[in-house]
C-alpha positions as CSV (number, residue, x, y, z in Angstrom):
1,X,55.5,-12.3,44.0
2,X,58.9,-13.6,42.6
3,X,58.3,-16.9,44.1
4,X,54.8,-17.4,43.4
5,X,56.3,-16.8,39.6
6,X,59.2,-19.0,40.2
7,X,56.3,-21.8,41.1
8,X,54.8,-21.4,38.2
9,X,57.2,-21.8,36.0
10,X,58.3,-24.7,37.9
11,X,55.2,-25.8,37.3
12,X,54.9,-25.4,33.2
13,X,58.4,-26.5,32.9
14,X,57.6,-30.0,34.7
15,X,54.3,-29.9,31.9
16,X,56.6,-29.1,29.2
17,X,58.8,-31.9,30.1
18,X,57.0,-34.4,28.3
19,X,56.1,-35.1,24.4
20,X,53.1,-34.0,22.6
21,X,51.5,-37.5,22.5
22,X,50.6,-37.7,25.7
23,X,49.1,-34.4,25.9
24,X,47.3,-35.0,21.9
25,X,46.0,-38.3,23.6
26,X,44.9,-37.1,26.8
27,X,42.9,-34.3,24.7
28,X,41.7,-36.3,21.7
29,X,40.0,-38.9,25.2
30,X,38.9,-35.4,27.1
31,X,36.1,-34.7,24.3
32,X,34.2,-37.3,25.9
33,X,33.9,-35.0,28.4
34,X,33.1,-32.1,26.1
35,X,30.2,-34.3,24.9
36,X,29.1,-34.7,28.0
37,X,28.8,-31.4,29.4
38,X,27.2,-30.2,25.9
39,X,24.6,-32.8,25.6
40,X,24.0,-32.2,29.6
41,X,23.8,-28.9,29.3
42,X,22.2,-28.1,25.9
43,X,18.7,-29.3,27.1
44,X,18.0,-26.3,29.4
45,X,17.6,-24.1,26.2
46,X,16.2,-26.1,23.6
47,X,13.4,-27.1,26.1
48,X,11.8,-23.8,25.9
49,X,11.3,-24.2,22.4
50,X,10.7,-28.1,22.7
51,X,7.7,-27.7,24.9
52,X,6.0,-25.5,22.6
53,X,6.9,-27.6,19.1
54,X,5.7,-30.9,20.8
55,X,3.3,-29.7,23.1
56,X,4.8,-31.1,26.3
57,X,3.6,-30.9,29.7
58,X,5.4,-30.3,32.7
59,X,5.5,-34.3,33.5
60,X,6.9,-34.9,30.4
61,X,9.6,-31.8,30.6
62,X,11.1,-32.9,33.4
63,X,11.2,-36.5,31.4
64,X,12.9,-35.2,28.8
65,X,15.3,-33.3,31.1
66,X,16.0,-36.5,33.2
67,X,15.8,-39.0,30.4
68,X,19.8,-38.8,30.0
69,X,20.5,-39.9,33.4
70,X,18.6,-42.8,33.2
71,X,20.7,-43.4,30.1
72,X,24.0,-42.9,31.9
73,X,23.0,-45.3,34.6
74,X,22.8,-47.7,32.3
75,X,25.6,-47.0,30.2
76,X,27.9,-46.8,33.6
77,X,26.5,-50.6,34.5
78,X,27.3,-52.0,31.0
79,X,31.1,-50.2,30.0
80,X,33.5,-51.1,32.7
81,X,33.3,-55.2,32.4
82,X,33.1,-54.1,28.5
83,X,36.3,-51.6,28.1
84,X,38.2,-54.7,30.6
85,X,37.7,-57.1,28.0
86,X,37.6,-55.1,24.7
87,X,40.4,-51.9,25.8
88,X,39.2,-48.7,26.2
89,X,39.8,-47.3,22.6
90,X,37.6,-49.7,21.1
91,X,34.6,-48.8,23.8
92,X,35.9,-45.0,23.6
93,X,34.9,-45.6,19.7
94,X,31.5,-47.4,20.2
95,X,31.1,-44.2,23.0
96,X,31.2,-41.2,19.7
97,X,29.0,-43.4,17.9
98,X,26.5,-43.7,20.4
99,X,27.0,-40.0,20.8
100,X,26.0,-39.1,17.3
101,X,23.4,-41.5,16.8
102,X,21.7,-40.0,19.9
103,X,22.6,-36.4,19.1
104,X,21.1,-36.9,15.2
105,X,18.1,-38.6,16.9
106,X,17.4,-36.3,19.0
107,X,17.3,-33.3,16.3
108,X,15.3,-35.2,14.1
109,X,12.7,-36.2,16.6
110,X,9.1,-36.5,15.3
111,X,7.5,-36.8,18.6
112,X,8.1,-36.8,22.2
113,X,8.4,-40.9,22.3
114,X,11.5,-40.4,19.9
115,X,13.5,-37.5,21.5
116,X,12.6,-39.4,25.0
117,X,14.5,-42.4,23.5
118,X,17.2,-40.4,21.7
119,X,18.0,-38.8,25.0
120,X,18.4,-42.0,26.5
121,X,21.3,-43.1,23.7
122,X,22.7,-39.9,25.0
123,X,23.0,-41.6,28.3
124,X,24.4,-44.6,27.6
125,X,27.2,-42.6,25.9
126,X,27.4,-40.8,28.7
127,X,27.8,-43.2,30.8
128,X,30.1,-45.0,29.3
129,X,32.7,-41.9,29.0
130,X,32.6,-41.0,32.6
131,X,34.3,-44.6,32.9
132,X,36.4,-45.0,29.7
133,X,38.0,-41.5,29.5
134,X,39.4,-41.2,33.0
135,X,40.7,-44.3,32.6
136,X,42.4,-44.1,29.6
137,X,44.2,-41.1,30.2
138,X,45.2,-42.2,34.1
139,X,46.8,-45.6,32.0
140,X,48.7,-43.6,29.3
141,X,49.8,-40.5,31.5
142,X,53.6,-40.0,33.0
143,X,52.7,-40.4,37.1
144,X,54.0,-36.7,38.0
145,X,51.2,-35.2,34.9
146,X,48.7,-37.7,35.9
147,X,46.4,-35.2,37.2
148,X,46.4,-32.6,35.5
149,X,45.8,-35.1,32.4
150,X,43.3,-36.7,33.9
151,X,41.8,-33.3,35.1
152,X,41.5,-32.4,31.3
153,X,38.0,-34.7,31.5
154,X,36.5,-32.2,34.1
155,X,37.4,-29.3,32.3
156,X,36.2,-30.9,29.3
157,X,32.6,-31.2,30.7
158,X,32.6,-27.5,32.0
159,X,33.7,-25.9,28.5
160,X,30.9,-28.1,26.8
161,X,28.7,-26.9,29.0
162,X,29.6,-23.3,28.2
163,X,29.4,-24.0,24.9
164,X,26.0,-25.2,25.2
165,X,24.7,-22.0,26.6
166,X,26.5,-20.1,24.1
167,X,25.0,-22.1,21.2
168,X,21.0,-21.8,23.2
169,X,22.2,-18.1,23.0
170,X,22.9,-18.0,19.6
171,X,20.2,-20.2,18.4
172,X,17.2,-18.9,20.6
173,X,16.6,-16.1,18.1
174,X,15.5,-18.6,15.6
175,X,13.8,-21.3,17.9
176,X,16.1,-23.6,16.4
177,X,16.0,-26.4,18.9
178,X,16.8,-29.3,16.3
179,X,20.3,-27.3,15.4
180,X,20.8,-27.1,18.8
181,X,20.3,-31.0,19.8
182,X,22.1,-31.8,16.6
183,X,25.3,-30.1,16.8
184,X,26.2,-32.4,19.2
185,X,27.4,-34.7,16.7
186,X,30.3,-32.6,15.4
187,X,32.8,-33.3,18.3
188,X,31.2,-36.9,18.1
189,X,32.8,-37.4,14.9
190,X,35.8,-35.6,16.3
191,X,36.4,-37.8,19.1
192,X,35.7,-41.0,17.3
193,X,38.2,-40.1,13.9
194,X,40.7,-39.2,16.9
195,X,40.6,-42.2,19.1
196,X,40.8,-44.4,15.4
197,X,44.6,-42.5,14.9
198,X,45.0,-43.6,19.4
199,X,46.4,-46.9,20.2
200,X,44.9,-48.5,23.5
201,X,46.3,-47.8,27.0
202,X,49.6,-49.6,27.6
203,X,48.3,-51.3,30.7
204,X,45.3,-52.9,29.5
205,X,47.6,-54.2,26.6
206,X,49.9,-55.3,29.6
207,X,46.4,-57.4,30.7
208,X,46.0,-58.8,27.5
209,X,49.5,-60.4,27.4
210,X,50.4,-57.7,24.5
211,X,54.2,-56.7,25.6
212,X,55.6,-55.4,22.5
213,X,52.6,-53.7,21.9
214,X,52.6,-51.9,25.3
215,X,56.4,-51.1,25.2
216,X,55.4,-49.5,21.7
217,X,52.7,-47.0,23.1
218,X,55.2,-46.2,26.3
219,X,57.7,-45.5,24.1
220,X,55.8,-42.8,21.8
221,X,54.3,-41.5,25.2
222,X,57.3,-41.6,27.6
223,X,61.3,-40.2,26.9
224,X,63.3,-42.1,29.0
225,X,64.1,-45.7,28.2
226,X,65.0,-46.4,32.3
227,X,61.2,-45.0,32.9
228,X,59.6,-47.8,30.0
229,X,61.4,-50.3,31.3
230,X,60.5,-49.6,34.7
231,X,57.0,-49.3,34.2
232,X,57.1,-52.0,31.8
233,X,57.9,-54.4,35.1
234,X,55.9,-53.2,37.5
235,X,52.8,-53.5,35.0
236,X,53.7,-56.8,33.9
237,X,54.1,-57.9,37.9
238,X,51.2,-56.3,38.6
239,X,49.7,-58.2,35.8
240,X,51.2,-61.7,37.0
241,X,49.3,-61.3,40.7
242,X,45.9,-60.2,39.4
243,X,42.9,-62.0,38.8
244,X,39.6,-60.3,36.8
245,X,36.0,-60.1,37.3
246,X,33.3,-58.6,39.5
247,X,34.1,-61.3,42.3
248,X,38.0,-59.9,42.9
249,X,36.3,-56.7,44.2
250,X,35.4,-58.9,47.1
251,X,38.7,-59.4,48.1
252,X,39.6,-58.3,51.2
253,X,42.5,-55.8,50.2
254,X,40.5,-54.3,47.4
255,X,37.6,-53.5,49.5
256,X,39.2,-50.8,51.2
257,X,39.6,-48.7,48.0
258,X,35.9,-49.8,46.7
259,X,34.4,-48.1,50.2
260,X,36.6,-44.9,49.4
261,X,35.5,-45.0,45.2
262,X,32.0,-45.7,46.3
263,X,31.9,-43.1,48.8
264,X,33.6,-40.0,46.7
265,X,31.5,-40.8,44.1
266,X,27.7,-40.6,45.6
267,X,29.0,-37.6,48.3
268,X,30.1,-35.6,44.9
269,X,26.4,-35.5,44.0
270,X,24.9,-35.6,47.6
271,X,26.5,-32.2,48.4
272,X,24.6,-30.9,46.1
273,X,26.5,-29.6,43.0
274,X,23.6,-30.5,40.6
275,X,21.2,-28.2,42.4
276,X,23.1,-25.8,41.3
277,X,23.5,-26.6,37.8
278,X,20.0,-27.5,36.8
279,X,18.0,-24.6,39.1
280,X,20.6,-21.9,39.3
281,X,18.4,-19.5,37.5
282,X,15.7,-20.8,39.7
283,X,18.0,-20.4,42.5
284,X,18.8,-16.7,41.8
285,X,15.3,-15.8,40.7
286,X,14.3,-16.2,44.4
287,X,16.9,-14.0,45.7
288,X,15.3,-11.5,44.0
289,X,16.5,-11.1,40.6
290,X,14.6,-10.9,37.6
291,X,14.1,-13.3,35.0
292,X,16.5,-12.1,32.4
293,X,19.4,-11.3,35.0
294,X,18.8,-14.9,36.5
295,X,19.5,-16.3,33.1
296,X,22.8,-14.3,32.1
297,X,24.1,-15.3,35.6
298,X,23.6,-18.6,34.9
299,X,26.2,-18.4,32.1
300,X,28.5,-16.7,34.9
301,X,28.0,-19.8,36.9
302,X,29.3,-21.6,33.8
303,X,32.4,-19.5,33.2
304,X,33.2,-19.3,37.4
305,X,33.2,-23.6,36.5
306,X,35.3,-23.5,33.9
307,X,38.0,-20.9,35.4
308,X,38.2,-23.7,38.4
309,X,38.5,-26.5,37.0
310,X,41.9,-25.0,35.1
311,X,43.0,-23.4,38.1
312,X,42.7,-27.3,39.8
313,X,43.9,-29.0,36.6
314,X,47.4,-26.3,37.0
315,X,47.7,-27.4,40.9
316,X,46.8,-31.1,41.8
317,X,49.7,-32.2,41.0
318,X,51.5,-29.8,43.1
319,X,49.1,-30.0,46.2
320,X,47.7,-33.2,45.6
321,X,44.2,-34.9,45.7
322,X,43.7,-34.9,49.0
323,X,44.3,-31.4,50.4
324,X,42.4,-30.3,47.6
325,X,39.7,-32.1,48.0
326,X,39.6,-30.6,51.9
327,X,40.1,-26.9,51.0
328,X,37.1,-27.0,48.9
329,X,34.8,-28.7,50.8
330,X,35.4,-26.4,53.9
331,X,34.6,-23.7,50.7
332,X,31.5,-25.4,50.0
333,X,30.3,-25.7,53.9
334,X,31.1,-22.4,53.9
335,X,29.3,-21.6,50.5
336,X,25.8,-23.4,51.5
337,X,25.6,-22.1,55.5
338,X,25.4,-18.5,52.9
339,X,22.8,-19.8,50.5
340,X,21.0,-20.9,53.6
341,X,21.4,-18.1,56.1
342,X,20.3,-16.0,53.1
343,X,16.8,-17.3,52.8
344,X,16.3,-16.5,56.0
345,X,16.4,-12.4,55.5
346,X,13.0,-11.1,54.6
347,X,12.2,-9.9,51.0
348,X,15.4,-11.0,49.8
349,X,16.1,-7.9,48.1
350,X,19.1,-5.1,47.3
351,X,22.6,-6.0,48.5
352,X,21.1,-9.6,50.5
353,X,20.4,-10.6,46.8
354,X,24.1,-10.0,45.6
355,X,25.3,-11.9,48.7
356,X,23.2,-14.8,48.4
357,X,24.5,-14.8,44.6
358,X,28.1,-14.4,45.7
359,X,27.4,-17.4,48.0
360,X,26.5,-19.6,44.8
361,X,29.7,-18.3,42.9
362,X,31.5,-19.4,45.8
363,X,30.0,-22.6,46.0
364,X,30.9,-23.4,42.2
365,X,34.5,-22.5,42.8
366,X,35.0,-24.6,45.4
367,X,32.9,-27.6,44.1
368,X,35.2,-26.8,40.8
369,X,38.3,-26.4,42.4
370,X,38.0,-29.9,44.4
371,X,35.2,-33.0,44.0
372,X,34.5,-31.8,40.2
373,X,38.0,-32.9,39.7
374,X,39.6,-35.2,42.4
375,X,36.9,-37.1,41.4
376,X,38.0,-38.3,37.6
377,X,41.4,-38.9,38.7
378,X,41.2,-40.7,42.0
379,X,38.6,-43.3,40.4
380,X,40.9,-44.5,38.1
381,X,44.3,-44.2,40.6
382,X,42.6,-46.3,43.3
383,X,41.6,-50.0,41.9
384,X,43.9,-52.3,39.9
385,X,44.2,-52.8,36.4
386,X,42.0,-56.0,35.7
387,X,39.4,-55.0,37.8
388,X,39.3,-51.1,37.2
389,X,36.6,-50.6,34.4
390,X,34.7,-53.6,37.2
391,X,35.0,-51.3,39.9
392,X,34.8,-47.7,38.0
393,X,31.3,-48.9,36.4
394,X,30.1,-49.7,40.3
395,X,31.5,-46.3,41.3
396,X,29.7,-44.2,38.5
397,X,26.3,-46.5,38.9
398,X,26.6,-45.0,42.0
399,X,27.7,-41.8,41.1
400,X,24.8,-41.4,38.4
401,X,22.1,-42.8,40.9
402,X,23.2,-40.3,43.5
403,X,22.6,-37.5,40.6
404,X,19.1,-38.4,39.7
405,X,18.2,-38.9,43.5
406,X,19.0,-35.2,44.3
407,X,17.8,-33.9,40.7
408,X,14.1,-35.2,41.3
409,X,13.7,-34.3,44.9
410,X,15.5,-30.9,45.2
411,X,12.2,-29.2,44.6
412,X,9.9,-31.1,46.3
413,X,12.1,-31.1,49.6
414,X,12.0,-26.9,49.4
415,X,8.3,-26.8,48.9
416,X,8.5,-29.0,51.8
417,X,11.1,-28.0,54.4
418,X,12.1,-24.8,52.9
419,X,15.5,-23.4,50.7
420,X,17.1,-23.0,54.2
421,X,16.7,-26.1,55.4
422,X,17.7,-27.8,52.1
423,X,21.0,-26.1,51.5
424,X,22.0,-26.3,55.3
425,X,21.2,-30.3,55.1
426,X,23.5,-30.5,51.8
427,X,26.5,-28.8,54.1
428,X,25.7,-31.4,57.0
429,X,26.4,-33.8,54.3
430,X,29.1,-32.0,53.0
431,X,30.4,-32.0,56.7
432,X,30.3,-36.0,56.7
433,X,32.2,-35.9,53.1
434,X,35.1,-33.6,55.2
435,X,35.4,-36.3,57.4
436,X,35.3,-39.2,54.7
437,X,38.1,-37.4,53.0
438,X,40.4,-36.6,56.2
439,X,40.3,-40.2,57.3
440,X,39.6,-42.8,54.7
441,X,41.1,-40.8,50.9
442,X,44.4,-42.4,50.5
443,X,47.2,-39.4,48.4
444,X,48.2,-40.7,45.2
445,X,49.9,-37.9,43.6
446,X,52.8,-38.8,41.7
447,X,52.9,-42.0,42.3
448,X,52.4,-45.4,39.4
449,X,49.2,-47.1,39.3
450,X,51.3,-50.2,40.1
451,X,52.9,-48.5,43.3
452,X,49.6,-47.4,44.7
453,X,48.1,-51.1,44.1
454,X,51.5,-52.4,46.0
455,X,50.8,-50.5,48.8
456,X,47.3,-51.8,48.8
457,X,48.4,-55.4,49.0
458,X,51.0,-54.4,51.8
459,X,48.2,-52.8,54.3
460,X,46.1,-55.7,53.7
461,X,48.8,-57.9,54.0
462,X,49.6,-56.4,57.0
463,X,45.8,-56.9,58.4
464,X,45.4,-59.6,58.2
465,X,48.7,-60.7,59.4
466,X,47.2,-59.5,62.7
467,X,43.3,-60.7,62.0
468,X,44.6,-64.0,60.4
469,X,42.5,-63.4,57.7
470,X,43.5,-64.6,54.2
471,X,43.8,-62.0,51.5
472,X,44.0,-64.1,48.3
């Protein structure tokens, strides 16, 4: 017991250590994440009322439901080359915008046509936050924080999507829909006021040949003049040996870490975490629950996420990315051979119901715990500066395509093959992501962006010493 408290407050004395900037900047960027999981979340409310007000049909629900991701595919594509040529603030400020013009759009929505289009706005903002805010905060965070600053994005999204729940809850008594949608917009305005008062990372100011303006934001964010300087030169020799553009993620010692982004980023949807999140009252139904009980769980589902995602955010950078990441994936094998072997039992009833549910709960905890936040951070760790916003927007595409793959055919591959079948397929997959992780996922805890790019030049320097290939 003693040392379990001595590690933690080992742990919130290394958090302490640094000056409220960093953590005001990190959280002011992390409600791009709260946007996210709001606007993602709010929809499975309001569409109960929506279908009745507009008269949809079940085509065009699920085309309102799935009309954000389209959106966010998009929005992924389009950001990264943007936020490398125009900094992350400024893109992190076009983001909120985008965000309340969808969010007002959507409330005041005349027709089906509209709020179809006003959910794709959503998207693109979307989109563009699941590569802007990681990166910001992994370029303006103190290497032994990075995590858990970076982390703040994940918990972000889970809290906005237990706010939305809580605001369906609250709102459902009046059908009011439009509030619902509209809201939205507040932390919109929030976020964009807040990164106004931000400057822009150090290292992309670094990139653009801005010195004293980088030195400037390092030394509001970091309290040791020997650590500025130091990160000062590595940034500006990483800067020196870099080149920018789409093409450099060709080279030959970047494509290493463009395998492992790509990969992490489509097996964190393939497992099958938004399965879970869209049907988990569907989910829960079957097991034999009734309708009403279904529902409230659902909102457990959303507090289990949030409690998780702090409890990884307190730890990863303690333990690290990588261990992490292969606890909870042996968690979530575990998890789905439950869900699986528990559609097997007949009638589903009594005390199989409760542990077919427990199987979900533990399935959320370890997806929380591990991908749902390894994720954000290692993205943004892995590539180098005048190419990361290149290569995060390929990894999201990915990511986002991956998402709306396993959102459209969840159902149709039960009514096919079965539950059982289905879940035990997503822990095969999740199987081949334990094995992805064990031998290709480099560790990056506590270590500079610049370091982790060395080392990158030095194994492929180093392969090709013995191929004879030429790296640049």
């Amino acid at each position: 017991m003693g040392n379990r408290n001595g590690g933690l407050f080992v742990m919130f004395s290394s958090l302490a250590g640094y000056n409220r900037f960093v953590y005001i900047a990190a959280g002011v960027a992390a409600l791009g994440g709260l946007l996210f999981g709001f606007d993602t979340g709010i929809i499975s409310g309001a569409l109960l009322f929506i279908r009745e007000d507009l008269g949809l049909s079940p085509f065009l629900q699920s085309v309102v439901v799935s009309a954000i991701l389209v959106g966010t595919i998009i929005g992924a594509g389009g950001t990264g080359p943007l936020a490398d040529r125009f900094g992350r603030r400024k893109m992190a400020i076009v983001g909120a915008l985008v965000f309340i013009a969808g969010a007002l759009g959507s409330a005041f929505a005349p027709n089906v046509e509209i709020l179809i289009a006003a959910r794709v706005v959503l998207g693109l903002a979307v989109g563009a936050s699941t590569v802007i805010v990681p990166m910001y905060i992994a370029e303006i965070a103190p290497p032994p924080i990075r995590g858990t600053l970076a982390a703040l994005f994940q918990l972000a999204i889970t809290l906005g999507i237990v706010l939305a729940y809580l605001v369906s809850y609250a709102l459902a008594g009046a059908e009011a829909w439009r509030w619902m949608l509209g809201l939205g917009a507040v932390p919109a305005v929030v976020l964009g006021v807040g990164m106004l008062l931000l400057p822009d990372s150090p290292r992309w100011l670094v990139g653009q040949h801005r010195y004293d303006e980088a030195r400037a934001v390092l030394q509001r964010a970091r309290d040791s003049e020997e650590e500025i300087n130091t990160e000062m030169e590595e940034m500006e020799e990483a800067e020196r040996r870099e080149e920018a553009g789409f093409g450099e993620l060709a080279k030959p010692w970047i494509r290493p870490m463009l395998v492992v982004g790509i990969g992490l980023a489509m097996l964190q949807q393939l497992v099958g975490i938004n399965t879970i999140i869209y049907y988990a009252p569907t989910i829960m139904e079957a097991t034999g629950l009734d309708a009403s009980v279904s529902i409230l769980a659902t909102l457990g589902v959303g507090i289990v996420n949030v409690i998780f995602t702090a409890v990884s955010l307190l730890i990863i950078d303690r333990v690290g990315r990588k261990p992490l990441l292969l606890v909870g994936l042996t968690g979530i094998i575990l998890s789905l051979a439950i869900l699986g072997f528990g559609y097997l039992l007949p009638g589903l009833a009594g005390a199989v119901a409760y542990v077919t549910f427990a199987g979900l709960i533990l399935y959320i905890a370890s997806f929380a715990v591990s991908f749902g936040v390894v994720l954000w951070v290692v993205l943004p760790e892995i590539f180098p500066l005048k190419v990361r916003g290149s290569a995060m927007s390929v990894c999201t595409i990915l990511h986002w395509s991956s998402n709306l793959l396993v959102s459209l055919t969840f159902l149709p591959l039960i009514s096919a093959v079965g539950e059982t079948t289905v879940f035990w397929g997503y822990g095969v997959i999740s199987i081949g992501a334990l094995a992805f992780v064990y031998f290709l996922m480099p560790e990056t805890k506590g270590r500079t962006l610049e370091k982790i790019e060395a080392d990158l030049r030095e194994r492929a320097g180093a392969s090709s010493a013995q191929t004879g290939e030429v790296t640049s």
